[in-house]
C-alpha positions as CSV (number, residue, x, y, z in Angstrom):
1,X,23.9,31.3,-7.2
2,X,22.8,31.3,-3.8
3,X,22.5,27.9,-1.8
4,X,18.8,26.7,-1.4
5,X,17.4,25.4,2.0
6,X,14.3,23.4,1.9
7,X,11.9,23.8,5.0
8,X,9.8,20.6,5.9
9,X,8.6,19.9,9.0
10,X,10.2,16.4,9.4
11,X,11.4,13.9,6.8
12,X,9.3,10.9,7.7
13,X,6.5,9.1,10.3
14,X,3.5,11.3,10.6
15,X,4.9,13.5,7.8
16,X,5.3,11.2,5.1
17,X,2.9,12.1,2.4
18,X,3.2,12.5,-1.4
19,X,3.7,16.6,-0.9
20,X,7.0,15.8,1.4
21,X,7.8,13.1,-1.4
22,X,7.6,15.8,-4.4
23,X,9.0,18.4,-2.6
24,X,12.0,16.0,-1.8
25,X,12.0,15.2,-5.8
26,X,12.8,19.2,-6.4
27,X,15.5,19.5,-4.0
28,X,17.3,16.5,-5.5
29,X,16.7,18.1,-9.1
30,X,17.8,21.5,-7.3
31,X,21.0,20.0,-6.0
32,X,22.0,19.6,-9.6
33,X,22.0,23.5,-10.5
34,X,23.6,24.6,-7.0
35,X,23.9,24.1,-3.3
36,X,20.7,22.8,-1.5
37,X,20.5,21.0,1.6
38,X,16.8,20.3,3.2
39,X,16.4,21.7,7.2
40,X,13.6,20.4,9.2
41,X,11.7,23.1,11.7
42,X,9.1,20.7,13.7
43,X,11.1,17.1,14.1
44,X,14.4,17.1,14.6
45,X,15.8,14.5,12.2
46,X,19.5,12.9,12.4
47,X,21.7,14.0,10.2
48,X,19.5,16.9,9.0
49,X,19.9,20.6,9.8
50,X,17.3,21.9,11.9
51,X,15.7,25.5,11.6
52,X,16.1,26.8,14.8
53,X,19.7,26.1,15.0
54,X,20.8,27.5,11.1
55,X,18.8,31.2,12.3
56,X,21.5,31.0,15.3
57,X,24.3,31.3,12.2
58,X,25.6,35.1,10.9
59,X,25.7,34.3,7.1
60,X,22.3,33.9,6.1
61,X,22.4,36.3,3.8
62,X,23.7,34.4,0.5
63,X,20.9,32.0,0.8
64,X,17.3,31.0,0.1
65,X,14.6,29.3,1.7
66,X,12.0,27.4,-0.1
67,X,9.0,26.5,2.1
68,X,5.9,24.9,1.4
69,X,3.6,23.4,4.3
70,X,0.8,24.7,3.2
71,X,-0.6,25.3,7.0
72,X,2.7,26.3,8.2
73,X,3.5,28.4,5.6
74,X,1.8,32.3,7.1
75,X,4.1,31.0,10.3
76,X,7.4,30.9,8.8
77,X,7.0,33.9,6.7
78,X,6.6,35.8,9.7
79,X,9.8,34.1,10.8
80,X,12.0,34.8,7.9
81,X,11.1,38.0,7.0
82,X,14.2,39.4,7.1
83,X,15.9,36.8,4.8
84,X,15.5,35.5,1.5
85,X,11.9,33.4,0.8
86,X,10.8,31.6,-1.9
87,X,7.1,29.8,-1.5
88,X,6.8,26.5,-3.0
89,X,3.2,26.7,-3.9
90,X,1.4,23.6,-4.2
91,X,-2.4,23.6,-3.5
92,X,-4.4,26.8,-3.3
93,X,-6.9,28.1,-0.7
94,X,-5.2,28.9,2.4
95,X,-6.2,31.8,4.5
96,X,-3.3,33.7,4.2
97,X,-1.6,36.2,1.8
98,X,1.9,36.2,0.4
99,X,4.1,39.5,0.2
100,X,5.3,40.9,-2.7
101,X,8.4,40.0,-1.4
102,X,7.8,36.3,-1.6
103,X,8.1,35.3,-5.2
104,X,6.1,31.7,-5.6
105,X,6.8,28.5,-7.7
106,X,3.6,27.0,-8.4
107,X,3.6,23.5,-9.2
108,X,0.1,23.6,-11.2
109,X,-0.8,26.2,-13.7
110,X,-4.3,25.8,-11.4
111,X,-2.1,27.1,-8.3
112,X,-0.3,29.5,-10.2
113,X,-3.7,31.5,-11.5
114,X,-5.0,31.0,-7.7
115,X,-2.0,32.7,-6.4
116,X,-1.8,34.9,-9.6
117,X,-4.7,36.3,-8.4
118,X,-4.2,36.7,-4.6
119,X,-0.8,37.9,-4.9
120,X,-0.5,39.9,-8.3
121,X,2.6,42.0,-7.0
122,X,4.8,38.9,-6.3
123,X,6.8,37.2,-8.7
124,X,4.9,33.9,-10.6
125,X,6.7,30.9,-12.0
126,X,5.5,27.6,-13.3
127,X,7.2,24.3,-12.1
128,X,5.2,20.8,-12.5
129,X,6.0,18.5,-10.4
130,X,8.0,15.8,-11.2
131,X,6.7,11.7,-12.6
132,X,9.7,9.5,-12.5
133,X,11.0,7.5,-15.2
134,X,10.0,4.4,-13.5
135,X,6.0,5.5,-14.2
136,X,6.1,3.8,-18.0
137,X,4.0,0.8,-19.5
138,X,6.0,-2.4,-19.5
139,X,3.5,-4.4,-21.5
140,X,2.7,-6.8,-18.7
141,X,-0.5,-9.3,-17.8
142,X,-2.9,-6.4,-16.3
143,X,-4.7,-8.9,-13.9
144,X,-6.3,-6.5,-11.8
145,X,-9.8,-5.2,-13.4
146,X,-10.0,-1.6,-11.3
147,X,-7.4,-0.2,-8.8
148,X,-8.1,2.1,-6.5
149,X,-6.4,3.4,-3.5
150,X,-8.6,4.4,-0.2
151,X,-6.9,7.3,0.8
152,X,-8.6,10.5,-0.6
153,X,-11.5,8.3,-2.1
154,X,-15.0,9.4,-1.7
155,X,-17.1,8.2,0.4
156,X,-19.2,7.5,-3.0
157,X,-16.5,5.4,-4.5
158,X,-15.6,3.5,-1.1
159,X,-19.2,2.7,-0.3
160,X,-21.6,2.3,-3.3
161,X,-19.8,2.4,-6.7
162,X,-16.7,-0.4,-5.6
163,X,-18.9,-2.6,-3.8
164,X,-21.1,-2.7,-7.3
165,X,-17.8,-3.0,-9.0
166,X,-16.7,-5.9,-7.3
167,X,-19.8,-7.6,-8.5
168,X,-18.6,-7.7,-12.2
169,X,-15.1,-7.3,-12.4
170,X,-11.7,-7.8,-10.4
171,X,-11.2,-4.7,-7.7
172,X,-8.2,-4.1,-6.1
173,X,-8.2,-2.0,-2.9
174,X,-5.2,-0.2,-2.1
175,X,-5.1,1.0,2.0
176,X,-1.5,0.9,2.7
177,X,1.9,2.2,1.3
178,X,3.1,0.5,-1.9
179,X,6.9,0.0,-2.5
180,X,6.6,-0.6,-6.2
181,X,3.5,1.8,-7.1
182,X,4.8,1.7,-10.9
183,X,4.6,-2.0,-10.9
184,X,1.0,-1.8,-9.6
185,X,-0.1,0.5,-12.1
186,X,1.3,-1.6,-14.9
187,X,-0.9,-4.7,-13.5
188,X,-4.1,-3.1,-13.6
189,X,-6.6,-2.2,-16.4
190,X,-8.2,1.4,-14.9
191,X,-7.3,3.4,-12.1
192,X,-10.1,5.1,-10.1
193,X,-9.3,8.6,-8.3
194,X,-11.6,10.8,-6.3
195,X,-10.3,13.3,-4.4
196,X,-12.6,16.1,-4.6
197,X,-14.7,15.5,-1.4
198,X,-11.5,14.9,0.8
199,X,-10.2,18.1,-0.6
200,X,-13.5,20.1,-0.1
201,X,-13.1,18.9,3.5
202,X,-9.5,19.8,4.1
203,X,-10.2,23.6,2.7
204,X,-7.9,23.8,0.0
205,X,-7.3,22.3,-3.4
206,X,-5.4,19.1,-4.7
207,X,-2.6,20.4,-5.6
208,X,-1.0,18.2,-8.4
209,X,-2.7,15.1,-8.3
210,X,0.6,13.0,-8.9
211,X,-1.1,9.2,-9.0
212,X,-3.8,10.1,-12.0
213,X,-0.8,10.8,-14.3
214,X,1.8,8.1,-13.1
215,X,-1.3,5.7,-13.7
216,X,-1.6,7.1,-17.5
217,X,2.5,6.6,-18.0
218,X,2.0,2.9,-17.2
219,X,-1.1,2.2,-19.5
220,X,-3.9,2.3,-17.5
221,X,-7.0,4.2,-17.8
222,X,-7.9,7.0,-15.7
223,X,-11.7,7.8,-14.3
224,X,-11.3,10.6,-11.9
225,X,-12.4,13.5,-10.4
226,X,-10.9,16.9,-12.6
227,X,-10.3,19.2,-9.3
228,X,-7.7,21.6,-8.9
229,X,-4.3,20.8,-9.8
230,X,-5.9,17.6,-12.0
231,X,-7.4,19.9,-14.7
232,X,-4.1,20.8,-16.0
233,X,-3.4,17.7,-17.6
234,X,-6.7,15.6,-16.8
235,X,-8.9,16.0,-20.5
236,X,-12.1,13.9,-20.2
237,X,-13.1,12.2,-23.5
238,X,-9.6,12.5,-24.5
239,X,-7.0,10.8,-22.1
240,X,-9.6,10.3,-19.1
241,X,-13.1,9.7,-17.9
242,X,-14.6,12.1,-15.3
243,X,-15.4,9.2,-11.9
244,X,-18.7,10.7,-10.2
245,X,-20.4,10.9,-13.5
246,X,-24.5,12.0,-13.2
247,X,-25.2,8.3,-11.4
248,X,-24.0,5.1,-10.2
249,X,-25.1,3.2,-12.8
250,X,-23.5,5.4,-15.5
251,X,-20.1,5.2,-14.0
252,X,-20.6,1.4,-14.0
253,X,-21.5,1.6,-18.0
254,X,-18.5,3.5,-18.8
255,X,-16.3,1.6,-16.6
256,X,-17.4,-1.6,-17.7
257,X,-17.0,-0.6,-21.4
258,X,-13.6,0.6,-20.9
259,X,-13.0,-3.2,-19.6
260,X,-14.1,-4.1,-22.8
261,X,-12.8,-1.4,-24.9
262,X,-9.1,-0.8,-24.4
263,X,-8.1,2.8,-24.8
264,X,-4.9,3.3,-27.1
265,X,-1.9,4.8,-24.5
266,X,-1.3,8.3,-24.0
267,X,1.5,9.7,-26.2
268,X,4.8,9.3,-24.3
269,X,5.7,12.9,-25.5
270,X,2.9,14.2,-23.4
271,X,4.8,13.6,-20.2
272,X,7.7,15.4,-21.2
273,X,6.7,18.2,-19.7
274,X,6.7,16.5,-16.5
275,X,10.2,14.7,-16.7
276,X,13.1,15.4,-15.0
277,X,14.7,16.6,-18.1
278,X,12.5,19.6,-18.5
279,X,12.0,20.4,-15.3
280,X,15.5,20.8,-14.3
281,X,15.9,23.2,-17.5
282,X,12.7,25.1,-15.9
283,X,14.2,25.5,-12.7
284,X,17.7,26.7,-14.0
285,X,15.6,29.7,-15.4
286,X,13.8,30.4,-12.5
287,X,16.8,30.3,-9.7
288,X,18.6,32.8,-12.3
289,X,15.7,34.9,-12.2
290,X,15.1,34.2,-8.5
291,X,18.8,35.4,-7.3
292,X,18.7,38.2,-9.9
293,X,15.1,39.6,-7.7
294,X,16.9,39.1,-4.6
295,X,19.9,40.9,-5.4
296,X,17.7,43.9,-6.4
297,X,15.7,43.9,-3.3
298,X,18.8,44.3,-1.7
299,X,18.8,47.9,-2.8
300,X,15.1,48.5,-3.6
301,X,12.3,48.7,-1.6
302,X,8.4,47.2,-2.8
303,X,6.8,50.5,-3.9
304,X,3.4,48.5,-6.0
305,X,0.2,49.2,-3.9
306,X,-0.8,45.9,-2.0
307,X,-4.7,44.8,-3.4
308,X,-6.3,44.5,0.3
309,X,-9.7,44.2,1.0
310,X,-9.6,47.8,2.0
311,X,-8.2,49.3,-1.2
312,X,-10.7,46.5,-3.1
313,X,-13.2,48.6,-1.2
314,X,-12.1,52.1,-2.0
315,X,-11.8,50.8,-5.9
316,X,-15.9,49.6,-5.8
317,X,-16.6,52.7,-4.3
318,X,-14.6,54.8,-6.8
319,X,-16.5,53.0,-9.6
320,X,-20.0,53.7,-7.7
321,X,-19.3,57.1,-7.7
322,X,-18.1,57.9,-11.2
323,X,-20.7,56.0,-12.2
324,X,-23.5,58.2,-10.3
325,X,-21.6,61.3,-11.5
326,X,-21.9,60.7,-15.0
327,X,-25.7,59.6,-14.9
328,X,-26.3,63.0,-13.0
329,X,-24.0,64.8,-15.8
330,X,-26.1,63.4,-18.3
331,X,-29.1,64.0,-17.0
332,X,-27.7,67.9,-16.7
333,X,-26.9,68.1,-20.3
């Protein structure tokens, strides 16, 4: 089993973020099946191996690394192409291709069809990201009416449904980091997310959508936005409300009957999928596979035509042509 290294750019200040948090989660899970150690490439961080240094080394060859910065991603495949890559997908919509020699670990089935799609020749696997046991309903005094956290909230939510909100019920506004986010959860009645417009603005998609389902484990209910990686597990009318419904005046309705109208908690069986316990057996199955692909590419070249734009092209105008020729055939006969 070769050793995993996991590129991020820095391990905390301007780089903290709930990607860098998840894709810490999956190295500690990843340390459990084999050797892993995480390598920053921007900050250098004490303690921590840094990239430029570990390329200096002769025995990279029994190794893998994972990366996943979205925006550095097209950089450092450049840079490792001669070693052993694994892209940790977790939003879609970059401008950039990934080799057949990549293989990719989408943590969204919403990822994985994006990727499936612009990369059909490279090895596809599944892997959700992790909600930690702490995310569970503790049967506490909900005293907060509507949480919602400003970052990634529309402008809609932040400016004209809250402030209407705030004239009927309690509202919470969350604009700084929360130590005990589970605890929070379990004190308020519904959780408001929106992230669809600060996605739309960043160019690429939300890639898990972490808070929508840790708010579900600890009993609250969810209005949000169903964008990217959200619609895997988001189902409106069934274990959420779409936010950003028709009008302002609707959302209020449905919000203000949910108040009223507790929804019965969402099965804990339907975050199994999304515990530790199944995603560690998931990745077992995918490093096997994973070091079982390098090993062959050791000894085999890629030999699957690449789908570019240019050979897109020559397959439209192969279609336009056989098309045309058998009108003009049956126009002959």
């Amino acid at each position: 089993m070769r050793k995993l290294y996991f590129l991020v750019p820095g391990i905390g200040g301007k780089f903290a973020c709930g990607g860098l948090w998840a894709e810490l989660k999956t190295f500690s899970l990843a340390k459990q099946l084999c050797g892993a150690d995480v390598v920053t490439y921007r900050q250098r961080e004490k303690g921590t191996l840094f990239l430029d240094d570990l390329l200096e080394a002769n025995y990279l060859d029994d190794l893998i690394f994972v990366i996943s910065w979205g925006f550095d991603v097209a950089k450092l495949a450049t840079k490792l192409k001669s070693y052993n890559v694994v892209y940790h997908a977790h939003s879609a919509g970059y401008p950039f291709a990934i080799p057949a020699s990549i293989p990719i670990i989408a943590v969204s089935r919403n990822t994985m069809g994006y990727w499936g799609q612009r990369s059909p020749h490279s090895l596809i696997y599944y892997l959700p990201n992790q909600i930690s046991n702490e995310f569970q309903a503790l049967n506490l005094k909900r005293d907060i009416d509507v949480l919602v956290q400003a970052r990634k909230s529309s402008e809609y939510l932040i400016q004209e449904l809250i402030p209407t909100l705030q004239q009927h019920c309690h509202v919470q506004i969350v604009d700084s980091y929360v130590a005990d986010l589970a605890g929070l959860f379990n004190r308020a009645k519904i959780y408001l997310y929106d992230s669809a417009e600060y996605w739309s603005q960043q160019g690429v998609s939300e890639g898990f959508g972490l808070q929508p389902m840790e708010a579900l484990a600890c009993g609250c209910q969810v209005f949000s936005s169903i964008n990217g990686g959200l619609s895997d597990y988001l189902d409106p009318g069934f274990n959420c409300y779409k936010i950003a419904g028709y009008s302002k005046e609707y959302d209020l309705q449905r919000i203000l009957k949910a108040l009223n109208n507790s929804a019965p908690p969402v099965s804990e069986q339907f975050f199994d999928e999304y515990r530790s316990e199944n995603i560690t057996l998931r990745l077992k199955v995918i490093l096997d596979e994973l070091n079982e692909f390098f090993d062959h590419r050791k000894q085999h070249p890629a030999n699957i035509k690449s789908l570019t734009s240019i050979h897109i092209a020559q397959l439209r105008l192969q279609k336009i042509f056989r098309k045309l020729r058998e009108k003009y055939l049956s126009r002959k006969n």
